[in-house]
DSSP file (Angstrom, degrees, kcal/mol; ACC not computed):
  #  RESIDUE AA STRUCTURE BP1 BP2  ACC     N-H-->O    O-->H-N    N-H-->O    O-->H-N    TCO  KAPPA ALPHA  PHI   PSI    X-CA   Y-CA   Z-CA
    1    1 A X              0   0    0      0, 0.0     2,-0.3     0, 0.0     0, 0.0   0.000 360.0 360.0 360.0 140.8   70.8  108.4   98.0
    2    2 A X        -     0   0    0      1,-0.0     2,-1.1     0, 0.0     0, 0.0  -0.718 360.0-139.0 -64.3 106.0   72.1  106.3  100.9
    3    3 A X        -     0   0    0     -2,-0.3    -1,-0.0     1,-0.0     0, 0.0  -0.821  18.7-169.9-105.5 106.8   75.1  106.9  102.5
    4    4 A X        -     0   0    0     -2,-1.1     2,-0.2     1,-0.1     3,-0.0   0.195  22.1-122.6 -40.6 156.7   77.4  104.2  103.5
    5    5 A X        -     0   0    0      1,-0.0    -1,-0.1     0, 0.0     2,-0.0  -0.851  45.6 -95.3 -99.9 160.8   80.5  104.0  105.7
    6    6 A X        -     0   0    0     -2,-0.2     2,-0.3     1,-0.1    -1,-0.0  -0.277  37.3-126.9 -65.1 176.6   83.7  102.7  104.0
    7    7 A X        -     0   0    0     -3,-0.0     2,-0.3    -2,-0.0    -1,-0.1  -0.930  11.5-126.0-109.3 132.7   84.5   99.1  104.3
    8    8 A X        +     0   0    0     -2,-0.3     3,-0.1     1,-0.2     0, 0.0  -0.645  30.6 175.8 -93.8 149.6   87.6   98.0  105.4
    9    9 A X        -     0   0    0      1,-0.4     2,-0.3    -2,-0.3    -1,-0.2   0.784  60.8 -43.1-105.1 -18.6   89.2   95.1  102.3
   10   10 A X        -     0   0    0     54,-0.0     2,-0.7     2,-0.0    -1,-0.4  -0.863  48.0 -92.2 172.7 156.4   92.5   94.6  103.9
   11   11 A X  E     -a   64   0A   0     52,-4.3    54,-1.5    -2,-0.3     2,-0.5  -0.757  34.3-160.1 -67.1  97.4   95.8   95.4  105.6
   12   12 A X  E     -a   65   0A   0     -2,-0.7     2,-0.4    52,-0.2    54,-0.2  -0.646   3.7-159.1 -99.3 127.2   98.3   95.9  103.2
   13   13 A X  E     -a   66   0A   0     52,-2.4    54,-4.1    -2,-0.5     2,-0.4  -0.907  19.8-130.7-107.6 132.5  102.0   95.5  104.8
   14   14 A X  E     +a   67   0A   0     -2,-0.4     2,-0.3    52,-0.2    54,-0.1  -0.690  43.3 157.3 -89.0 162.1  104.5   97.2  102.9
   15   15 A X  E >   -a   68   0A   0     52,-0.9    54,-1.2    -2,-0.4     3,-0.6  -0.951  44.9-140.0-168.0 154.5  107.7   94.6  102.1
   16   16 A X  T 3  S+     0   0    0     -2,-0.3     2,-0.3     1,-0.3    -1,-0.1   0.745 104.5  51.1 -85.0 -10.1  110.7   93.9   99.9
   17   17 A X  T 3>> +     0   0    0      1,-0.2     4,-2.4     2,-0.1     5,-0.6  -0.562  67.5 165.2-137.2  71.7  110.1   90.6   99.9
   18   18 A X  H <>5S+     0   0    0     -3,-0.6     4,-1.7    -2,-0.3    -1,-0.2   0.850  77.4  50.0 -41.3 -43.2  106.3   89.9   99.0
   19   19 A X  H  >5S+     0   0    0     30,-0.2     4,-1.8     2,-0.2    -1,-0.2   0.953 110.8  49.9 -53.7 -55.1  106.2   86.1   98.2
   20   20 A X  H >>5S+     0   0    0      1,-0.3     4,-3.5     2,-0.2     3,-1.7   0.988 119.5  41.9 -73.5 -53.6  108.4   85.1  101.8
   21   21 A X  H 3X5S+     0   0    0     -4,-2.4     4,-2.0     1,-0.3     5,-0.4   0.933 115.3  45.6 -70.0 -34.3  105.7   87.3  103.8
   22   22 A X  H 3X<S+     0   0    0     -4,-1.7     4,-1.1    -5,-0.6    -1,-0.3   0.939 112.9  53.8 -31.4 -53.0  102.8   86.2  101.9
   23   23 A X  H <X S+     0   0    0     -4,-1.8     4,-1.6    -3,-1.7    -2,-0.2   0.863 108.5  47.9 -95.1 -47.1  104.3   82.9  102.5
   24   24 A X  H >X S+     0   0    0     -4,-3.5     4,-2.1     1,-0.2     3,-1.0   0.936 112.9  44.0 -44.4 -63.8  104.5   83.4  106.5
   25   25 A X  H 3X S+     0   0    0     -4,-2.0     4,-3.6     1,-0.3     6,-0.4   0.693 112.7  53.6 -56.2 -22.4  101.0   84.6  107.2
   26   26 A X  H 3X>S+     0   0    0     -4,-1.1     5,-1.0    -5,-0.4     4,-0.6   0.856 116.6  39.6 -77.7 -31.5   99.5   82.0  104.9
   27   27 A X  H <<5S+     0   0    0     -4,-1.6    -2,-0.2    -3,-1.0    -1,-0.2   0.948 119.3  48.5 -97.6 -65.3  101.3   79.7  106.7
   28   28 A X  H  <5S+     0   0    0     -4,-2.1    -2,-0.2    -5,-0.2    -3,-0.2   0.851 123.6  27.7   6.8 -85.3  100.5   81.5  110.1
   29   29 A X  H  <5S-     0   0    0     -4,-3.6    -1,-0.2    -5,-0.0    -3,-0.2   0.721 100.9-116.3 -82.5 -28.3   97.0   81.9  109.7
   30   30 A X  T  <5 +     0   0    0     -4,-0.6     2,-0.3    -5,-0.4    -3,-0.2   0.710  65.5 152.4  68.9  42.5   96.0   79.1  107.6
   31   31 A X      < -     0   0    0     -5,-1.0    26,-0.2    -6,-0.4    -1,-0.2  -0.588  36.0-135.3 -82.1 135.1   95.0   81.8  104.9
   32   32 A X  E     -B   56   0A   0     24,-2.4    24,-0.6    -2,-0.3     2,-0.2  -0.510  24.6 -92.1 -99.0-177.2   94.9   81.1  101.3
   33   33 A X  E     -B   55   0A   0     22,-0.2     2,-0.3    -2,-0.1    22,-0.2  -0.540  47.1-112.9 -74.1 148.7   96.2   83.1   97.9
   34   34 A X    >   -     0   0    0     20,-2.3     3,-1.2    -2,-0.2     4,-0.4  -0.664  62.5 -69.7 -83.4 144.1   93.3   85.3   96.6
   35   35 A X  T 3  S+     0   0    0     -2,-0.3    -1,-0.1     1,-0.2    19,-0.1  -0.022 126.7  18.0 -65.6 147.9   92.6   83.4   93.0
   36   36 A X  T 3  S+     0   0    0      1,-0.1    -1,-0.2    -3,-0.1    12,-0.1   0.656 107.5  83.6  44.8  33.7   96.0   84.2   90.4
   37   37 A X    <   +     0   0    0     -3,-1.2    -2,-0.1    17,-0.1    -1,-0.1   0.296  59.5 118.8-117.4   5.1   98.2   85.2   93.4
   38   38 A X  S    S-     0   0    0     -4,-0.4    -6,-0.0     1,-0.1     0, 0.0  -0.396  84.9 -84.0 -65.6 133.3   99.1   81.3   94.1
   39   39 A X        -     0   0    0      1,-0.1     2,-0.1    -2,-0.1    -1,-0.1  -0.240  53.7-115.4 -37.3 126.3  103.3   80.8   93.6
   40   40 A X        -     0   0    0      4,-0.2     3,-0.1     1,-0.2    -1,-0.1  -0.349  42.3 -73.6 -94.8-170.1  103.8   80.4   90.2
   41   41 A X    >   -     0   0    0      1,-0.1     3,-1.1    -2,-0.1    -1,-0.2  -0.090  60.3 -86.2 -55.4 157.1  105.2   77.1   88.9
   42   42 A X  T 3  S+     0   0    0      1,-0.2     2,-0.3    -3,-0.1    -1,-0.1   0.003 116.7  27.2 -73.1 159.7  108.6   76.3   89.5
   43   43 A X  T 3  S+     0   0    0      1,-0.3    -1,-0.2    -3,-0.1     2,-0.1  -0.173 105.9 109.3  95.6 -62.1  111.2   77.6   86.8
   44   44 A X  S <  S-     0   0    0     -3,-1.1    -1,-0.3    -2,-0.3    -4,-0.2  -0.416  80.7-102.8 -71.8 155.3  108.5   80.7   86.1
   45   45 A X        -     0   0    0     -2,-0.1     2,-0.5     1,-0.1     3,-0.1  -0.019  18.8-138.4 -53.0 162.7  108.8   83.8   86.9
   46   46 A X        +     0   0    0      1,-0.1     4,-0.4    -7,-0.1    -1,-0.1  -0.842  39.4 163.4-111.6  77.4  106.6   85.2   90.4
   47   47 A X    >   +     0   0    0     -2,-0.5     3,-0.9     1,-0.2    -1,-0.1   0.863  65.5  56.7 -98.3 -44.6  105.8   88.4   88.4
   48   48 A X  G >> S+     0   0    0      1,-0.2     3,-2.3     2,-0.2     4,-1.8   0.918  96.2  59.6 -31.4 -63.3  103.0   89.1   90.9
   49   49 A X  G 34 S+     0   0    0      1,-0.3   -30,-0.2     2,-0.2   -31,-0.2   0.599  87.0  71.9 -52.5 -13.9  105.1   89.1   93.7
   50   50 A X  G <4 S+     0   0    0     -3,-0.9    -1,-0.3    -4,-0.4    -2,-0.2   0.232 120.0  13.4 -88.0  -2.0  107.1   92.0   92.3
   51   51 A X  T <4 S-     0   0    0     -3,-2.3     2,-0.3     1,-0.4    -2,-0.2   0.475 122.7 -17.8-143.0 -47.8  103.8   94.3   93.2
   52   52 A X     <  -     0   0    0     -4,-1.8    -1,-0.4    15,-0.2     2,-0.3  -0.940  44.2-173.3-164.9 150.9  101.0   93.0   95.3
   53   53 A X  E     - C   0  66A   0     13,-1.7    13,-1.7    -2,-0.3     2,-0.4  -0.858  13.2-152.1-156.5 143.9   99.9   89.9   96.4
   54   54 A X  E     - C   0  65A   0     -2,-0.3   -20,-2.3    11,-0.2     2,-0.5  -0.835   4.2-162.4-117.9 106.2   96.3   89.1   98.6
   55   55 A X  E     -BC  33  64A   0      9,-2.4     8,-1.5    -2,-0.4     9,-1.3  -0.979  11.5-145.7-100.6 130.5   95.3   86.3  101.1
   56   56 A X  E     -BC  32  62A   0    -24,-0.6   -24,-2.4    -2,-0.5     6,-0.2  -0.835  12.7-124.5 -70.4 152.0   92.1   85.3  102.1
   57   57 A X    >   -     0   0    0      4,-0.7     3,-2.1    -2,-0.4     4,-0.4  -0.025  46.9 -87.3 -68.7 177.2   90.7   84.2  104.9
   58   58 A X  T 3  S+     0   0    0      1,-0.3    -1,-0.1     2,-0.2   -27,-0.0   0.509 129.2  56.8 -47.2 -23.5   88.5   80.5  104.9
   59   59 A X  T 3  S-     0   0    0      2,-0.1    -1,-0.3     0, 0.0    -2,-0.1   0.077 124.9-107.3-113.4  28.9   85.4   82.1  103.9
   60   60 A X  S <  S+     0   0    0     -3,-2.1     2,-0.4     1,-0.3    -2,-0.2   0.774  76.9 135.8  64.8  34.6   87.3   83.7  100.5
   61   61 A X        -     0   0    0     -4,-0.4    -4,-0.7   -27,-0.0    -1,-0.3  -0.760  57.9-112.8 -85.9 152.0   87.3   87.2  102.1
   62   62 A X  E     + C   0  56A   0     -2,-0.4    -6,-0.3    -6,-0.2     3,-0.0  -0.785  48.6 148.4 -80.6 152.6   90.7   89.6  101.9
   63   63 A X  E     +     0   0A   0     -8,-1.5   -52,-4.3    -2,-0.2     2,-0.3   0.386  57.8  37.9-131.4 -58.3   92.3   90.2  104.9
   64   64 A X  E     -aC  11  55A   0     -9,-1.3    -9,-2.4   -54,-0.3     2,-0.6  -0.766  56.6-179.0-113.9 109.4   96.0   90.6  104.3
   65   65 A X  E     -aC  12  54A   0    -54,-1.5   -52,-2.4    -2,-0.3     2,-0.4  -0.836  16.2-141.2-120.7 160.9   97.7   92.1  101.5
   66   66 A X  E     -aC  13  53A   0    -13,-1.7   -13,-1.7    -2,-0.6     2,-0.2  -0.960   6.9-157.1-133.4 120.0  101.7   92.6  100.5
   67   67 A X  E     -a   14   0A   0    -54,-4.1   -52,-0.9    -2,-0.4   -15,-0.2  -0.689  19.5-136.4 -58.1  50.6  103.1   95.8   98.9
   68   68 A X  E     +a   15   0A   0     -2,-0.2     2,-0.3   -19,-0.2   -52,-0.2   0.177  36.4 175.1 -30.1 140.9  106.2   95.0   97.1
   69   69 A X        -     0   0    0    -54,-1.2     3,-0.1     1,-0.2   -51,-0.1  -0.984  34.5-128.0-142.0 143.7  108.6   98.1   98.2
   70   70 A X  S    S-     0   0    0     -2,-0.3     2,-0.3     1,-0.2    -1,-0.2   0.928  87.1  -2.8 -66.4 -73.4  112.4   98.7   97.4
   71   71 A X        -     0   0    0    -56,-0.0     2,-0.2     2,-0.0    -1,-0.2  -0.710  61.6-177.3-102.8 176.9  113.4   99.2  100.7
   72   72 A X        -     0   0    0     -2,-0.3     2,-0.4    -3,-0.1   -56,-0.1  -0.860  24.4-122.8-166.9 129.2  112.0   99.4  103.9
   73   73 A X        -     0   0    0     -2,-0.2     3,-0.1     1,-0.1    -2,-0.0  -0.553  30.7-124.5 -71.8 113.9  113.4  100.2  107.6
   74   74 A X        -     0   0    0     -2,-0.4     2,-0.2     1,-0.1    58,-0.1  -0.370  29.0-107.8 -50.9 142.5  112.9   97.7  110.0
   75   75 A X        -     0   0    0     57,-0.6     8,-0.2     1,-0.2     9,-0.1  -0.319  13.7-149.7 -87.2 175.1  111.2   98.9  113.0
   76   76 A X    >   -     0   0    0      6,-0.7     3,-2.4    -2,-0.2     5,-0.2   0.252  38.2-167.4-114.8   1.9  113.3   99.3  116.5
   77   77 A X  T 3   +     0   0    0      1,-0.3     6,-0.1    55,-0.2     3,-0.1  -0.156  66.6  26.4 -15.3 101.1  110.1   98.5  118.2
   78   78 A X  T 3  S+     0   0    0     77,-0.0     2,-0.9     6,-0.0    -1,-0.3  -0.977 119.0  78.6-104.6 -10.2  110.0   99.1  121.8
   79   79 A X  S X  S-     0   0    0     -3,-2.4     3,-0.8     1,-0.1    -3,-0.1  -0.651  84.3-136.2-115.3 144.7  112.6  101.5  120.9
   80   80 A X  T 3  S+     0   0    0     -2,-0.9     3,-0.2     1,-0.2    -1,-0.1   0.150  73.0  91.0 -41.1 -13.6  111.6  104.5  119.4
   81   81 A X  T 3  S+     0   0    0      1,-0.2     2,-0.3    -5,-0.2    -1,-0.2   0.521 101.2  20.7 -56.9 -24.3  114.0  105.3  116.4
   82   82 A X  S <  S-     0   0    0     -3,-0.8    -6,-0.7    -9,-0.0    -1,-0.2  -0.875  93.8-148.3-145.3 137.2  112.3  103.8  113.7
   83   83 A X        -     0   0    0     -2,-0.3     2,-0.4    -8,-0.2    -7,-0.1  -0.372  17.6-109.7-104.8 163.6  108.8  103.5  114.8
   84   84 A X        -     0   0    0     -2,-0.2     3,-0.1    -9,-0.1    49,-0.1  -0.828  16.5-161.1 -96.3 140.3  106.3  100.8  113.8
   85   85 A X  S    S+     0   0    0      1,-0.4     2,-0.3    -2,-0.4    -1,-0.1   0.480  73.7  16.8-108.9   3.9  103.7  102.4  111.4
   86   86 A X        -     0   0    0     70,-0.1    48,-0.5     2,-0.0    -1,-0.4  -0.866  51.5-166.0-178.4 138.8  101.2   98.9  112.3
   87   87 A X        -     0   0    0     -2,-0.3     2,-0.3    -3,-0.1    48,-0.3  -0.874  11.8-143.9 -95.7 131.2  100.7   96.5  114.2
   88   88 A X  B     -d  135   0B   0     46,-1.4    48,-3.5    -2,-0.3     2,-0.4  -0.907  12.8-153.5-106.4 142.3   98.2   92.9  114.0
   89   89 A X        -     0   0    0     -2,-0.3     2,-0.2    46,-0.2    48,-0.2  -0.871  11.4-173.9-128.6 120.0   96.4   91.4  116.9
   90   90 A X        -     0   0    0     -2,-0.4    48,-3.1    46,-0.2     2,-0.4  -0.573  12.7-139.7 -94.5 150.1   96.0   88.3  116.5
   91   91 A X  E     -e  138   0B   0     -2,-0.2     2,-0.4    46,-0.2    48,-0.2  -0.581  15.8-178.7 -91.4 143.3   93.7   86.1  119.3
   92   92 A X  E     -e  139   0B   0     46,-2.1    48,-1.6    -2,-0.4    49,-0.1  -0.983  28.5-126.7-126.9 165.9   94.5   82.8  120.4
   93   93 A X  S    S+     0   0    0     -2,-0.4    48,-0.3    46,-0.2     2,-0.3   0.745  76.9  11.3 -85.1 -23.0   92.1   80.9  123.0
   94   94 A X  S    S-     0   0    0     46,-0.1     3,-0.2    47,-0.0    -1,-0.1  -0.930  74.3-107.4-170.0 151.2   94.4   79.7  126.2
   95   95 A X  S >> S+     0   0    0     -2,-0.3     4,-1.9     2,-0.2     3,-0.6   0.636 122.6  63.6 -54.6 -26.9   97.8   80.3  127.5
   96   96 A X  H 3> S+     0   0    0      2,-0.3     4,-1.0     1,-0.2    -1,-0.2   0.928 106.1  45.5 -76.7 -70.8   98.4   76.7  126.3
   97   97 A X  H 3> S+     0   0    0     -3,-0.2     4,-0.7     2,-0.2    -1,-0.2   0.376 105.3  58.9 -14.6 -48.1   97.7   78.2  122.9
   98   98 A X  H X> S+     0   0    0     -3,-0.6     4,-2.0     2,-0.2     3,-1.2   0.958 110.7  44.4 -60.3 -79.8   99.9   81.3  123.4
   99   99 A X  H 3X S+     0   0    0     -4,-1.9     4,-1.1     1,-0.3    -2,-0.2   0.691 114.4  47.5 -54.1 -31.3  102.9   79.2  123.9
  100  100 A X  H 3X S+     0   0    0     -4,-1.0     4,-1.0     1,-0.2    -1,-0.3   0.849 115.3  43.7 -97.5 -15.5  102.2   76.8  121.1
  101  101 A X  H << S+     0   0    0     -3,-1.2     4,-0.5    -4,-0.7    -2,-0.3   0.382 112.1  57.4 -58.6 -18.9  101.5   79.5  118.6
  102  102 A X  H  X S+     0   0    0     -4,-2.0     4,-1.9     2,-0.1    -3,-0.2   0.832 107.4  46.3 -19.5 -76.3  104.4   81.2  119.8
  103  103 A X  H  X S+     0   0    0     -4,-1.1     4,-2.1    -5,-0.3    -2,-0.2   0.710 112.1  47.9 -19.5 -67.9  106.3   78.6  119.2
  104  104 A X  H  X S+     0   0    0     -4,-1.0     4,-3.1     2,-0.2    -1,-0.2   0.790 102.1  57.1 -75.7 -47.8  105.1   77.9  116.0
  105  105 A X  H >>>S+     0   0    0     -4,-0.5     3,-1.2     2,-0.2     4,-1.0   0.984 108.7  57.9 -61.6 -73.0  105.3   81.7  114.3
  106  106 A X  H >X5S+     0   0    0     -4,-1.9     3,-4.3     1,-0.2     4,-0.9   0.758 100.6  58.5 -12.0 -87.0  109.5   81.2  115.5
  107  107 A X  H 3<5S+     0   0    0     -4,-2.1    -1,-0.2     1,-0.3    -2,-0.2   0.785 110.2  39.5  -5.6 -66.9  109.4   78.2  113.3
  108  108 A X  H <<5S-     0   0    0     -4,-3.1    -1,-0.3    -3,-1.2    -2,-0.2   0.526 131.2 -78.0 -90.1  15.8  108.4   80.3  110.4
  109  109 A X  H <<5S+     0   0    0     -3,-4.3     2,-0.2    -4,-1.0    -3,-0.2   0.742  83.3 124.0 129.8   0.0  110.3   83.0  110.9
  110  110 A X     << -     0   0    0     -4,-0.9     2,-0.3    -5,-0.8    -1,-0.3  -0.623  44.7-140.6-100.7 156.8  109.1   85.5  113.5
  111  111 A X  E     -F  128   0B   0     17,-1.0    17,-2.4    18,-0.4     2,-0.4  -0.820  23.2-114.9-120.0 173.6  111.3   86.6  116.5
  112  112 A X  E     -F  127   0B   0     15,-0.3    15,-0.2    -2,-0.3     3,-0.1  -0.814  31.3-178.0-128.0 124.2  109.7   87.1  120.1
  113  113 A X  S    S-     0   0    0     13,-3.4     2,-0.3     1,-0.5    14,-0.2   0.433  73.4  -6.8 -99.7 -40.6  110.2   91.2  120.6
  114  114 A X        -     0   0    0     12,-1.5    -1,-0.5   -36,-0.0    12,-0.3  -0.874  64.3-153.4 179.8 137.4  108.6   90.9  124.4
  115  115 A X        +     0   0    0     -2,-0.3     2,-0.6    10,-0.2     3,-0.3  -0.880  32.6 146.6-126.8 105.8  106.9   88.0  126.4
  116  116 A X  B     +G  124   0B   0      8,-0.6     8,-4.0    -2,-0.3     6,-0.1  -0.722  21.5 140.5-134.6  77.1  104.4   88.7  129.1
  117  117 A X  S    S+     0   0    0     -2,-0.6    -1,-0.2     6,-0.3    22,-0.1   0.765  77.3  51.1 -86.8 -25.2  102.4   85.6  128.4
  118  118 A X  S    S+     0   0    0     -3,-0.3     5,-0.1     5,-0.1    -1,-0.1   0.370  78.6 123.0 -82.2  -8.5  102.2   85.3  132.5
  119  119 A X        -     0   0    0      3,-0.2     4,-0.1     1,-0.2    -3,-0.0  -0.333  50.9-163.1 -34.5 113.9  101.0   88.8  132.6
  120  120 A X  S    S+     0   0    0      1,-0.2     3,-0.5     2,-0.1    23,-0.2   0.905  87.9  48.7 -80.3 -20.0   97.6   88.4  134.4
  121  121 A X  S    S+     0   0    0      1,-0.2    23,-0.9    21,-0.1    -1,-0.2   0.811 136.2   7.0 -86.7 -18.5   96.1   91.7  133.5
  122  122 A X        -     0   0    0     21,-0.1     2,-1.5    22,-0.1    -1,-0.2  -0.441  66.0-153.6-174.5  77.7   97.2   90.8  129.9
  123  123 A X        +     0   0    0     -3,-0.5    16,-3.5    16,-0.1    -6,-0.3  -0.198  40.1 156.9 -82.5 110.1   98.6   87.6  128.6
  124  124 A X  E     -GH 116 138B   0     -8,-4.0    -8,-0.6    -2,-1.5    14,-0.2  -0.479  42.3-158.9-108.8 159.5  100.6   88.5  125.6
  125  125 A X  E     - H   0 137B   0     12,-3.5    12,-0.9   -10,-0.2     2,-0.4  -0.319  16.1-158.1-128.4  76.6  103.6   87.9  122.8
  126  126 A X  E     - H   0 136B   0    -12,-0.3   -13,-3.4    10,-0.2   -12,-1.5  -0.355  24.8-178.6 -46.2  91.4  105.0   90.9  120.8
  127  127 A X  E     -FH 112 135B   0      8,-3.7     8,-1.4    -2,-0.4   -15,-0.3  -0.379  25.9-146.1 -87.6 163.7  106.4   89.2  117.8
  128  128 A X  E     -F  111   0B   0    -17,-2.4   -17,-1.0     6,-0.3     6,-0.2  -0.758  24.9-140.5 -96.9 155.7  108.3   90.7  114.7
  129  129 A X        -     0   0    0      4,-0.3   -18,-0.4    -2,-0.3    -1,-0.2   0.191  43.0 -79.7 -91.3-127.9  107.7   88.7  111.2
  130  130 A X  S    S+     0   0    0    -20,-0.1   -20,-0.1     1,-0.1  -109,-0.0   0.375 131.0  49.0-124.3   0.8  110.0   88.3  109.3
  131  131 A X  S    S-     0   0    0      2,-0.1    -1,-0.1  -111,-0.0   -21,-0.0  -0.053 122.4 -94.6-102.8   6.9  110.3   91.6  107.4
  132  132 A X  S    S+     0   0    0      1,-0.2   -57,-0.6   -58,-0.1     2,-0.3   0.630  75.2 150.4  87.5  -1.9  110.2   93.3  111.1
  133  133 A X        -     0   0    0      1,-0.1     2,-0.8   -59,-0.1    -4,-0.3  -0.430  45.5-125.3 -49.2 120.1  106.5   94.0  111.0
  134  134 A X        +     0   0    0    -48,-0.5   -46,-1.4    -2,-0.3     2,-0.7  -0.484  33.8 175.6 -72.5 128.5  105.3   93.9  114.7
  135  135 A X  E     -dH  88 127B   0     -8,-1.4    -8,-3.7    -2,-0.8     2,-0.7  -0.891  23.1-135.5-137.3 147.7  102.5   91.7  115.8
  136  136 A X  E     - H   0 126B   0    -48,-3.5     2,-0.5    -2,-0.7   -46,-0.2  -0.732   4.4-167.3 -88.1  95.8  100.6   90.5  118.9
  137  137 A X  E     - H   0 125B   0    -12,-0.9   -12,-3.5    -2,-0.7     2,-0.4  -0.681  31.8-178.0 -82.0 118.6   99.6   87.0  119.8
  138  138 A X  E     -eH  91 124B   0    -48,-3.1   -46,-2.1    -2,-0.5     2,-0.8  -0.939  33.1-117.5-126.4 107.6   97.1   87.9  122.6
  139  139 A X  E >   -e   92   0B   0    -16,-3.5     3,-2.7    -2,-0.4     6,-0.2  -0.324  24.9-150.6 -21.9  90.9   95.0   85.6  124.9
  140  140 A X  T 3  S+     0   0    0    -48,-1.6     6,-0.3    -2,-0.8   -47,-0.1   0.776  92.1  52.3 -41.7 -71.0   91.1   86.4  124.1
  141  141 A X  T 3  S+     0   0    0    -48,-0.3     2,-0.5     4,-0.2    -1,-0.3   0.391  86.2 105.4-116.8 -17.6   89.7   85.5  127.5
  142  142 A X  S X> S-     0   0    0     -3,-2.7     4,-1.7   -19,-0.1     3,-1.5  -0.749  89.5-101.9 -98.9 154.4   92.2   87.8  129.2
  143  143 A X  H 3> S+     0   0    0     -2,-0.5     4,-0.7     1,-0.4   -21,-0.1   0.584 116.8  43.6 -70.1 -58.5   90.8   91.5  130.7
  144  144 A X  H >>>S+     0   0    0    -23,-0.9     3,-3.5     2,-0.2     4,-1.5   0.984 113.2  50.9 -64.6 -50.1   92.3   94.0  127.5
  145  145 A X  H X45S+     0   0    0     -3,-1.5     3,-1.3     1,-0.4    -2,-0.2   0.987 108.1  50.9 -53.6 -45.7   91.2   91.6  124.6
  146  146 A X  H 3<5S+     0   0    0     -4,-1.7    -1,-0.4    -6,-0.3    -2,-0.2   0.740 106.7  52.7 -58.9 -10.2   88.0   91.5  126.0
  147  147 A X  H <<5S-     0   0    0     -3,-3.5    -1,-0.2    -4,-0.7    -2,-0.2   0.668 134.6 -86.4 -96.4 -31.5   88.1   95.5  126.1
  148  148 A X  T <<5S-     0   0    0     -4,-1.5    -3,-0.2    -3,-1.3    -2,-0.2   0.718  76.2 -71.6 103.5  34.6   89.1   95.4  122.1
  149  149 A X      < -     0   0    0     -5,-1.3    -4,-0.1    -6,-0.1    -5,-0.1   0.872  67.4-172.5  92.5  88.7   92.7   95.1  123.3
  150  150 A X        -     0   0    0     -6,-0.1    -1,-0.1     0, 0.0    -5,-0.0   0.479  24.0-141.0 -82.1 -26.9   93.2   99.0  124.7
  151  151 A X    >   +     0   0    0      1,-0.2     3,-2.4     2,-0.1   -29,-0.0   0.723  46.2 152.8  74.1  -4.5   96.9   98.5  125.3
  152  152 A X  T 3  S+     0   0    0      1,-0.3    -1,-0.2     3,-0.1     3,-0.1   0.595  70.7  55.9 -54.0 -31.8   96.7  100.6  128.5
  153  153 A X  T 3  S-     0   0    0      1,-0.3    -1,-0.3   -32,-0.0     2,-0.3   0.416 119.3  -3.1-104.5   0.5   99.4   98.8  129.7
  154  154 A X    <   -     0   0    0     -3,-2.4    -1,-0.3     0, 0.0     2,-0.2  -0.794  67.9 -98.5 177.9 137.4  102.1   99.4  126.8
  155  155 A X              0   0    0     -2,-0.3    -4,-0.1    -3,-0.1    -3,-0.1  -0.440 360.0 360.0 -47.3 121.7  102.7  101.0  123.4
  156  156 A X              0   0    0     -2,-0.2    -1,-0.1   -79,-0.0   -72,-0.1   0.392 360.0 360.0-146.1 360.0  102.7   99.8  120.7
């Protein structure tokens, strides 16, 4: 018999408010709901959202998945009191790119935690979403991404 490695099927974020973060990344990423996780019509209940809820990515893979939770501590990310238990980094292609995807994650809901998009060794944005998750909008092309984004230069 053959032995496999696991696979990974997705990144589950835990959150109290499944639907709104669903509703960020989808919007975010340009990800869709995984089939009977779609908002349900208006006037019914979101009975889903109250437990788990799935996006996939374009080619109908899962990526991103939502834990419904009661509460949950926001992290204090860079400082050290309530720690972050995960992170996403996401790539974008040019600084150009950074700034307008930047931009755009604000829009829906994200705050800007730290901006060293003029960083040469590693031109970055350290976002929160909108449940306090941290994430990285990272230049591809610059010297860490290319590394598999090592971080050498800060914690996270």
């Amino acid at each position: 018999m053959e032995h496999a490695e696991p696979f990974l099927i997705a990144t589950v974020l835990d959150t109290t408010d499944a639907r709104g973060l669903a509703e960020f990344y989808r919007r975010l990423l340009g990800f869709d709901y995984a089939p009977g996780d779609e908002p349900p019509p208006p006037g019914k209940p979101d009975t889903r959202a109250s437990v788990w809820l799935v996006l996939n990515d374009s080619g109908g893979s899962p990526r991103l998945a939502f834990q419904a939770v009661p509460e949950l501590e926001r992290s204090t990310w860079p400082d050290p009191r309530i720690p972050q238990q995960l992170h996403l980094d996401l790539g974008v292609r040019s600084l150009d790119d950074l700034g307008r995807q930047t931009e755009r994650a604000v829009t829906l809901g994200a705050v800007v935690l730290e901006d060293r998009r003029h960083d040469p060794d590693e031109s970055l944005v350290v976002l929160a979403d909108p449940q306090g998750h941290p994430f990285c909008l990272i230049v591809v092309g610059s010297p860490s991404a290319s590394e598999g984004h090592s971080g050498s230069q800060r914690e996270m």
